[in-house]
CHARMM internal coordinates of N, CA and C (Angstrom, degrees):
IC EDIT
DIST 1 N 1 CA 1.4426
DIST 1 CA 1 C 1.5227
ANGL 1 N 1 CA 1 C 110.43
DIST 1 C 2 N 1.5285
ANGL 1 CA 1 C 2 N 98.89
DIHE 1 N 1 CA 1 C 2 N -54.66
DIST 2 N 2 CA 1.7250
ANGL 1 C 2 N 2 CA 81.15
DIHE 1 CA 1 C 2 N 2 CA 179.02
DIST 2 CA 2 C 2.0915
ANGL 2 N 2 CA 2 C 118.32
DIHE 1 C 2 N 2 CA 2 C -77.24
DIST 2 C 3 N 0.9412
ANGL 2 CA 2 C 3 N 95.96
DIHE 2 N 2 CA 2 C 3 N -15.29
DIST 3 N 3 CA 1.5505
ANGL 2 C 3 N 3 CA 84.63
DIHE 2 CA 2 C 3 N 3 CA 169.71
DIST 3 CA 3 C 1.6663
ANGL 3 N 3 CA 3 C 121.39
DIHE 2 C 3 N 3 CA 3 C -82.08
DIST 3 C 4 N 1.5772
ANGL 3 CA 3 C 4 N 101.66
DIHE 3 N 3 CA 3 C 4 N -9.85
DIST 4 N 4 CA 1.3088
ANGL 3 C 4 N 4 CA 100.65
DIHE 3 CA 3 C 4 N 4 CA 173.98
DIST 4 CA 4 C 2.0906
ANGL 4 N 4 CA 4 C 111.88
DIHE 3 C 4 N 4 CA 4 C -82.96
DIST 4 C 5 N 1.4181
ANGL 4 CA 4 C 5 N 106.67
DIHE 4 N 4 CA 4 C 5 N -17.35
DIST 5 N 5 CA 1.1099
ANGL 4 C 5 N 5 CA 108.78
DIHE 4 CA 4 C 5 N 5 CA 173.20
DIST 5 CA 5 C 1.4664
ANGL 5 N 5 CA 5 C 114.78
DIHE 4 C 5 N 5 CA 5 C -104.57
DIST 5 C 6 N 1.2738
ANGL 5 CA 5 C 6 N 121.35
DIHE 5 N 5 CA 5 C 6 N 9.00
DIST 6 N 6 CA 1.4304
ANGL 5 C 6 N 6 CA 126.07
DIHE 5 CA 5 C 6 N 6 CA 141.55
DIST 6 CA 6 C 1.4084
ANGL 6 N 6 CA 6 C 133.18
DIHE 5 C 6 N 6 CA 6 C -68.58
DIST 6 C 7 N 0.9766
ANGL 6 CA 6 C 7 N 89.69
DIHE 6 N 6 CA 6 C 7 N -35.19
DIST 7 N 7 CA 1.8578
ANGL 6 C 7 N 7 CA 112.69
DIHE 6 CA 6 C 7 N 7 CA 179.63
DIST 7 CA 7 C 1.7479
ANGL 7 N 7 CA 7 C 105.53
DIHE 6 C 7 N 7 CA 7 C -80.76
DIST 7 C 8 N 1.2330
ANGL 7 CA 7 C 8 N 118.45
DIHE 7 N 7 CA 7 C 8 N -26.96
DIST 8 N 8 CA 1.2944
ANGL 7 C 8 N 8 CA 112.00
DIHE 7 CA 7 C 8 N 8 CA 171.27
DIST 8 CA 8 C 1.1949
ANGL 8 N 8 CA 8 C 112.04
DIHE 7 C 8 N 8 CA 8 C -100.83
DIST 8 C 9 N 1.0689
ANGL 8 CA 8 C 9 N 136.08
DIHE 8 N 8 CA 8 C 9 N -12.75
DIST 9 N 9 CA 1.8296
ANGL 8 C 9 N 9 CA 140.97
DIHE 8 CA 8 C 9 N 9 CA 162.18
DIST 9 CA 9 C 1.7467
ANGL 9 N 9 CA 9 C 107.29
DIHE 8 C 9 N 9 CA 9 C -49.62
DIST 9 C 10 N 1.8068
ANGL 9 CA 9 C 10 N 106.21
DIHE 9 N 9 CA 9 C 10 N -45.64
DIST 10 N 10 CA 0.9112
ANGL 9 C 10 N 10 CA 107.83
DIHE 9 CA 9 C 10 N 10 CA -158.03
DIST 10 CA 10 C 1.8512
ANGL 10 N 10 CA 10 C 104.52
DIHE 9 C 10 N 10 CA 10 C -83.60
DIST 10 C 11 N 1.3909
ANGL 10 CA 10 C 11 N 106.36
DIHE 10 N 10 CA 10 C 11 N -34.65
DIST 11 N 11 CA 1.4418
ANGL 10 C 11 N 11 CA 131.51
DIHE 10 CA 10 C 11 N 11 CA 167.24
DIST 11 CA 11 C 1.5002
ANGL 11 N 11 CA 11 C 83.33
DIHE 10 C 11 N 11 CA 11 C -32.74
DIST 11 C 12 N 0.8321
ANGL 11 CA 11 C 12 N 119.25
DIHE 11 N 11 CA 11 C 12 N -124.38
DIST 12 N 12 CA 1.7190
ANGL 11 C 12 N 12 CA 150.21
DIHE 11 CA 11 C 12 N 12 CA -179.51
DIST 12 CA 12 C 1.7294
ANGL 12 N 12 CA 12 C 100.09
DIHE 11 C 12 N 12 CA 12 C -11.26
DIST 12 C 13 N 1.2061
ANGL 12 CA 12 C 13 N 135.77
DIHE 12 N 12 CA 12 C 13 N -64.59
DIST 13 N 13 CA 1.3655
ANGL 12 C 13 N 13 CA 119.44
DIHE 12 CA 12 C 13 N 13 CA 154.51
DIST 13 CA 13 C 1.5352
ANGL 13 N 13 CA 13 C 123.99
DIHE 12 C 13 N 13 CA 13 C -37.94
DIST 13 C 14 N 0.9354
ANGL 13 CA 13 C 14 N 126.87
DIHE 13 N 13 CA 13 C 14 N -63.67
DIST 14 N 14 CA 1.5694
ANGL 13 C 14 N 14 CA 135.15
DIHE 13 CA 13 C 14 N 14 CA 175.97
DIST 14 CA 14 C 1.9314
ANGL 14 N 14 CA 14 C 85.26
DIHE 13 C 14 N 14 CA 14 C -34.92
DIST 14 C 15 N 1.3642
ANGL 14 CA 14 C 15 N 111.90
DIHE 14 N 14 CA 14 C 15 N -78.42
DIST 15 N 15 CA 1.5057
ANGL 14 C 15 N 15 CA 114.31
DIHE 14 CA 14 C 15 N 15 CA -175.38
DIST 15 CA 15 C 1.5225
ANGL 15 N 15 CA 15 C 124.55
DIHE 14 C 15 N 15 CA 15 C -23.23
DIST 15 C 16 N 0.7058
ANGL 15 CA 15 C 16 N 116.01
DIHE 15 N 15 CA 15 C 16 N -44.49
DIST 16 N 16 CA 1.7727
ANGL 15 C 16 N 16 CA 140.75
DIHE 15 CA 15 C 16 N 16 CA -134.19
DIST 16 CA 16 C 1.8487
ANGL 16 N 16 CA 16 C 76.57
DIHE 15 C 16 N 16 CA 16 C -100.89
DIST 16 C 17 N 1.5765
ANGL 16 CA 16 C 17 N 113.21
DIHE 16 N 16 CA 16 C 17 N -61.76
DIST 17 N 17 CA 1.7198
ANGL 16 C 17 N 17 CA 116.47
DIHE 16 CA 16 C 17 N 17 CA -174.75
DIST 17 CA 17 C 1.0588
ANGL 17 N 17 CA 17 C 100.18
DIHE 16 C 17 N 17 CA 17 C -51.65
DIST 17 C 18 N 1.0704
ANGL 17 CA 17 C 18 N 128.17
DIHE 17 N 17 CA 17 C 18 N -56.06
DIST 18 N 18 CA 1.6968
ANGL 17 C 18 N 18 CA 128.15
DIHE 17 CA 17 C 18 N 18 CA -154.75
DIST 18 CA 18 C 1.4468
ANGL 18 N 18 CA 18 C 109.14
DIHE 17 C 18 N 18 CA 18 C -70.12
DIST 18 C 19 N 1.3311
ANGL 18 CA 18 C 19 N 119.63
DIHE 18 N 18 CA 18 C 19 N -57.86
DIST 19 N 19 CA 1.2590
ANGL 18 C 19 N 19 CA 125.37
DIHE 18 CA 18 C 19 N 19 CA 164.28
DIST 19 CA 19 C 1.4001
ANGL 19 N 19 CA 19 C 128.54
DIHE 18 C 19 N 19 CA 19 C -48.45
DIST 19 C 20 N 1.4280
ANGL 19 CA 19 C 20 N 124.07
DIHE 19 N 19 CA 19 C 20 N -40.56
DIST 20 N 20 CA 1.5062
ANGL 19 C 20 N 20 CA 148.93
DIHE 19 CA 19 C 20 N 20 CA 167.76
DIST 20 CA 20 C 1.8558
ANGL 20 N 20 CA 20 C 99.39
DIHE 19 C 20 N 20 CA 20 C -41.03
DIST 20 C 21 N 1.4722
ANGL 20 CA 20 C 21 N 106.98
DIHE 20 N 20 CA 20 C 21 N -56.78
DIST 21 N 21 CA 1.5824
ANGL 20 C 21 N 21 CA 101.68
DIHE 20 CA 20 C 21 N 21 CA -155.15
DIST 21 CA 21 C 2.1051
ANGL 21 N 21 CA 21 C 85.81
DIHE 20 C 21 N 21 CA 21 C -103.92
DIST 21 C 22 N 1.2310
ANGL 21 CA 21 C 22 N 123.21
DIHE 21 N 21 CA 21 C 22 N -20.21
DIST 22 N 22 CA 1.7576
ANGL 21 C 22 N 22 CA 110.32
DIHE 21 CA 21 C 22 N 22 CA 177.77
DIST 22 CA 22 C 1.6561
ANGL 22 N 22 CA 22 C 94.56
DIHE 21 C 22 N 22 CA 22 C 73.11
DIST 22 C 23 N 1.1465
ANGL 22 CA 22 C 23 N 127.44
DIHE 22 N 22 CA 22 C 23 N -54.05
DIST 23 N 23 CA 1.7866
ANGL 22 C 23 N 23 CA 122.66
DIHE 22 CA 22 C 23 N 23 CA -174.79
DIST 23 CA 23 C 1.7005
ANGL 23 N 23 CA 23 C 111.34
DIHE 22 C 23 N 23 CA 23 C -105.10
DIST 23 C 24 N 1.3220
ANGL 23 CA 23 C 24 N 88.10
DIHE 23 N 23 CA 23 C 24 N 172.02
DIST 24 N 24 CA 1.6034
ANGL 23 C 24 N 24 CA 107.08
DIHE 23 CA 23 C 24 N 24 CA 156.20
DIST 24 CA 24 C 1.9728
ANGL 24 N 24 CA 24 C 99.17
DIHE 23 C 24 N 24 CA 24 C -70.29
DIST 24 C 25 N 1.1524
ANGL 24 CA 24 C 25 N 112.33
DIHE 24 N 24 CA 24 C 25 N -68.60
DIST 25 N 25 CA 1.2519
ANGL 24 C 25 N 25 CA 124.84
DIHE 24 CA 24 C 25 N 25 CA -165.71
DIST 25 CA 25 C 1.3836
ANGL 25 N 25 CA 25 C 100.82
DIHE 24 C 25 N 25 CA 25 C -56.12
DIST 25 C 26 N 1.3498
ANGL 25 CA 25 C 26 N 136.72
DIHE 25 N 25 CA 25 C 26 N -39.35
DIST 26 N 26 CA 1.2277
ANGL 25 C 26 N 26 CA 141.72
DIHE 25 CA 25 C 26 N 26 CA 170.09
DIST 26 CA 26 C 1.9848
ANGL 26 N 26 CA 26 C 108.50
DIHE 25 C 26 N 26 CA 26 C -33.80
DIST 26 C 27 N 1.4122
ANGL 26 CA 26 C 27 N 88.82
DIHE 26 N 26 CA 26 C 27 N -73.62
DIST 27 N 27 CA 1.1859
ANGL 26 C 27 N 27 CA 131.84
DIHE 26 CA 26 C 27 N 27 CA -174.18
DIST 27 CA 27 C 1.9727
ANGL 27 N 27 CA 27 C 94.63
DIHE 26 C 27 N 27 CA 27 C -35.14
DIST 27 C 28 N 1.7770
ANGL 27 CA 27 C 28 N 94.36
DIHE 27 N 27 CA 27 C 28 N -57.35
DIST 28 N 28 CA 1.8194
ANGL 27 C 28 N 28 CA 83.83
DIHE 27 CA 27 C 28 N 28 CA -160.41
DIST 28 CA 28 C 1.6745
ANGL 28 N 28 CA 28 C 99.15
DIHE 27 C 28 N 28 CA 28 C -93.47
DIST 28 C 29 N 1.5742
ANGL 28 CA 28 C 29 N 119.14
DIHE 28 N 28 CA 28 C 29 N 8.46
DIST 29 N 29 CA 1.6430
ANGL 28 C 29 N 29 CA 110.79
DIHE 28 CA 28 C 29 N 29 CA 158.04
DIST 29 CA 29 C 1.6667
ANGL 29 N 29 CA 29 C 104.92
DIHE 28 C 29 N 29 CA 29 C -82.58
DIST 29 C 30 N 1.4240
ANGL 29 CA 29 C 30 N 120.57
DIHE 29 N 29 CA 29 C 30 N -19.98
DIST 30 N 30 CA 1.7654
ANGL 29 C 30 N 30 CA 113.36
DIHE 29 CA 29 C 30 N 30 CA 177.25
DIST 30 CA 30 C 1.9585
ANGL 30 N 30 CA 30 C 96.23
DIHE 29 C 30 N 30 CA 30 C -74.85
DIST 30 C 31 N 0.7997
ANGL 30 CA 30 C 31 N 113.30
DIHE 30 N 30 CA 30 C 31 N -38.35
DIST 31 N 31 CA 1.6338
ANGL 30 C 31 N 31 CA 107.63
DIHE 30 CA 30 C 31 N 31 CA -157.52
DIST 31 CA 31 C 1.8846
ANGL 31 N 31 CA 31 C 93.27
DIHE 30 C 31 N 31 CA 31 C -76.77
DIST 31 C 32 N 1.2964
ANGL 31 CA 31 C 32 N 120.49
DIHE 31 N 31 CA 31 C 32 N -36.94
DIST 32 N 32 CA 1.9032
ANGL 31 C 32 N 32 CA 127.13
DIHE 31 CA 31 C 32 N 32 CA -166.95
DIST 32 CA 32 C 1.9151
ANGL 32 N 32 CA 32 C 72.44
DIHE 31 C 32 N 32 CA 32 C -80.37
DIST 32 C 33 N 0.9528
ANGL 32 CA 32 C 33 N 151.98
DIHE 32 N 32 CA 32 C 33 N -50.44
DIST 33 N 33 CA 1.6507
ANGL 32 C 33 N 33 CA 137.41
DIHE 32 CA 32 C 33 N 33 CA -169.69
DIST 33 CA 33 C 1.2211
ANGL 33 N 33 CA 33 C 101.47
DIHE 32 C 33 N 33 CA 33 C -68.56
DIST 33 C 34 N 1.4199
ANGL 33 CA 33 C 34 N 135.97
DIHE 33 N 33 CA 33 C 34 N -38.71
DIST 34 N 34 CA 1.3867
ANGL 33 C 34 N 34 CA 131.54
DIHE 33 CA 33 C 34 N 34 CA -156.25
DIST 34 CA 34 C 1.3963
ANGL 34 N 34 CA 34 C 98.14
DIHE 33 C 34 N 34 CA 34 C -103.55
DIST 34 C 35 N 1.5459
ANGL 34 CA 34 C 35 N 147.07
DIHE 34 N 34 CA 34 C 35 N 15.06
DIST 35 N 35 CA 1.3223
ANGL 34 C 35 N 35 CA 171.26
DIHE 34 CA 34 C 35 N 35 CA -163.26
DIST 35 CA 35 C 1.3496
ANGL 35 N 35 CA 35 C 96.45
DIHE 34 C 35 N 35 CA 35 C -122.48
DIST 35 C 36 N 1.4294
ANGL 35 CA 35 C 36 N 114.56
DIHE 35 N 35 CA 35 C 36 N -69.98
DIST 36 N 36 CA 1.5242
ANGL 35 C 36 N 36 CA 126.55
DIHE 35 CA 35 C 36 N 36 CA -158.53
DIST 36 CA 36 C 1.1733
ANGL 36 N 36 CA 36 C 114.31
DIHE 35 C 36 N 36 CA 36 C -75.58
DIST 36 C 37 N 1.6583
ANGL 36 CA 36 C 37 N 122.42
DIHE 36 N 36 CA 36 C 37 N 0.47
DIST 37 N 37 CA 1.6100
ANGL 36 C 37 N 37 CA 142.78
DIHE 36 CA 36 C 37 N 37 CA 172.63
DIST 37 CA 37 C 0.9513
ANGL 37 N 37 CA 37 C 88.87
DIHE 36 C 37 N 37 CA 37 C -94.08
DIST 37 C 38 N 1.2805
ANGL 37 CA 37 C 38 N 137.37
DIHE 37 N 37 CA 37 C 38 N -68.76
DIST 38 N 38 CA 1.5863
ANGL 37 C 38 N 38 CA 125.27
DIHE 37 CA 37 C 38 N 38 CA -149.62
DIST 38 CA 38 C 1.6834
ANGL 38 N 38 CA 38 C 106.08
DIHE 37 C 38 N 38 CA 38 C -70.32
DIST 38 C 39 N 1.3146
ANGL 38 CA 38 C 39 N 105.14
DIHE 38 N 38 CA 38 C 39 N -29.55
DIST 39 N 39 CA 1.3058
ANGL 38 C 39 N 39 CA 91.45
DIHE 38 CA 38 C 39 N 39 CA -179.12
DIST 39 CA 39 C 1.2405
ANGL 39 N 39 CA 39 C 137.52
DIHE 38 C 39 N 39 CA 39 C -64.20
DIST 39 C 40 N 1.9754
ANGL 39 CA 39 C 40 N 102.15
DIHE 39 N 39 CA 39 C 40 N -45.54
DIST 40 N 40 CA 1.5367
ANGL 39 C 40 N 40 CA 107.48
DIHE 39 CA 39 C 40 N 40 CA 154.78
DIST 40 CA 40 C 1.4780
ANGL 40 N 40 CA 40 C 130.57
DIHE 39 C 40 N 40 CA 40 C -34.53
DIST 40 C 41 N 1.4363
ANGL 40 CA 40 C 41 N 99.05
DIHE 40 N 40 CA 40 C 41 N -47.82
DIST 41 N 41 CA 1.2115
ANGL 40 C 41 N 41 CA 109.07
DIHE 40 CA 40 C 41 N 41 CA 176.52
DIST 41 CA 41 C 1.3199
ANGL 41 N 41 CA 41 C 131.86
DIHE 40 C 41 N 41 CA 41 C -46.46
DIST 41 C 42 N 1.7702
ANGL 41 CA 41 C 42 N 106.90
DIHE 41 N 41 CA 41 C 42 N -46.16
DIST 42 N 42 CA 1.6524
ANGL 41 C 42 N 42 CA 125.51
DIHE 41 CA 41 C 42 N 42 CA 171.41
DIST 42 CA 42 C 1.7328
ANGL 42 N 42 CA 42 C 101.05
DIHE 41 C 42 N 42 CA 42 C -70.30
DIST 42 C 43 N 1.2860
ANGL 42 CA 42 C 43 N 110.49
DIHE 42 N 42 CA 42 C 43 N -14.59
DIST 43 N 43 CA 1.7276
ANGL 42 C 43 N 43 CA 91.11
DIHE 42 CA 42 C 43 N 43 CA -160.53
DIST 43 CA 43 C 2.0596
ANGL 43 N 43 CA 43 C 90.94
DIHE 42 C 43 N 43 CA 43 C -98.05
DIST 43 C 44 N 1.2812
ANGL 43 CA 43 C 44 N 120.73
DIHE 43 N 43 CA 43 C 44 N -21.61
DIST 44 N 44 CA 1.2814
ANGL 43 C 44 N 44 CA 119.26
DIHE 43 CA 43 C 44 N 44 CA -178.90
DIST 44 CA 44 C 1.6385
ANGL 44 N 44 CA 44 C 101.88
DIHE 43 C 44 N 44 CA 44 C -92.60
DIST 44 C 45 N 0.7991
ANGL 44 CA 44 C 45 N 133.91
DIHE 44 N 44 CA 44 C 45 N -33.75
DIST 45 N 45 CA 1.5708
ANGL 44 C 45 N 45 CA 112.19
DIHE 44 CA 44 C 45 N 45 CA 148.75
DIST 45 CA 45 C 1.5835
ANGL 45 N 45 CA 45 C 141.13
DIHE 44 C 45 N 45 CA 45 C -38.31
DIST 45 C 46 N 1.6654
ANGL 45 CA 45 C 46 N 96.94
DIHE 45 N 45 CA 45 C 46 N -56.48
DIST 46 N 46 CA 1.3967
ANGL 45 C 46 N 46 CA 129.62
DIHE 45 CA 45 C 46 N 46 CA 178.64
DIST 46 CA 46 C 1.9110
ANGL 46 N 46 CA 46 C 72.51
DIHE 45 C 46 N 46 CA 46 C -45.85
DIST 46 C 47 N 1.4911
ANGL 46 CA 46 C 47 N 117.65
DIHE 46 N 46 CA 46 C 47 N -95.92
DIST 47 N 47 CA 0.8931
ANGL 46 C 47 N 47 CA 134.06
DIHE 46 CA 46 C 47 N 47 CA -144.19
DIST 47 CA 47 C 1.6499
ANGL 47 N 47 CA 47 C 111.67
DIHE 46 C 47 N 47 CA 47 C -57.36
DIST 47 C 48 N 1.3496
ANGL 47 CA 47 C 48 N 117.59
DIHE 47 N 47 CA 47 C 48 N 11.61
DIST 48 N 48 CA 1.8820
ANGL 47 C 48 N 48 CA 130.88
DIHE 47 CA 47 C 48 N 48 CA 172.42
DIST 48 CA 48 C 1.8454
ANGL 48 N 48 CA 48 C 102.54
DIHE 47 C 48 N 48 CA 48 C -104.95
DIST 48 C 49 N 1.3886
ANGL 48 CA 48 C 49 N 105.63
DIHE 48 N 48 CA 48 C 49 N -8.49
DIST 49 N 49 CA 1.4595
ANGL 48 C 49 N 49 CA 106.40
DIHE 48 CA 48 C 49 N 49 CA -178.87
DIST 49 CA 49 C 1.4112
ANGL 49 N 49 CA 49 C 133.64
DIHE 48 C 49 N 49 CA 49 C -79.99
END
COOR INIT
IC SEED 1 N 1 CA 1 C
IC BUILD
């Protein structure tokens, strides 16, 4: 049971990505945005230290 509702968590996530970005290219401008957050993020910390 629970691996059968693991497997559909992941179903439905997988969905949601694919649809979310429509491309490949979509896809790797969400991941260079979701990169370019974290980084700020590490560099305004860095820079509270």
């Amino acid at each position: 049971m629970k691996r059968l509702f693991v497997v559909i968590v992941a179903v439905l996530v997988g969905g949601f990505a694919i649809a979310g970005c429509n491309t490949i290219a979509g896809m790797g401008k969400d991941i260079e945005a979701a990169g370019g957050a974290v980084d700020k993020a590490a560099t305004d910390t860095k820079k509270k230290m």
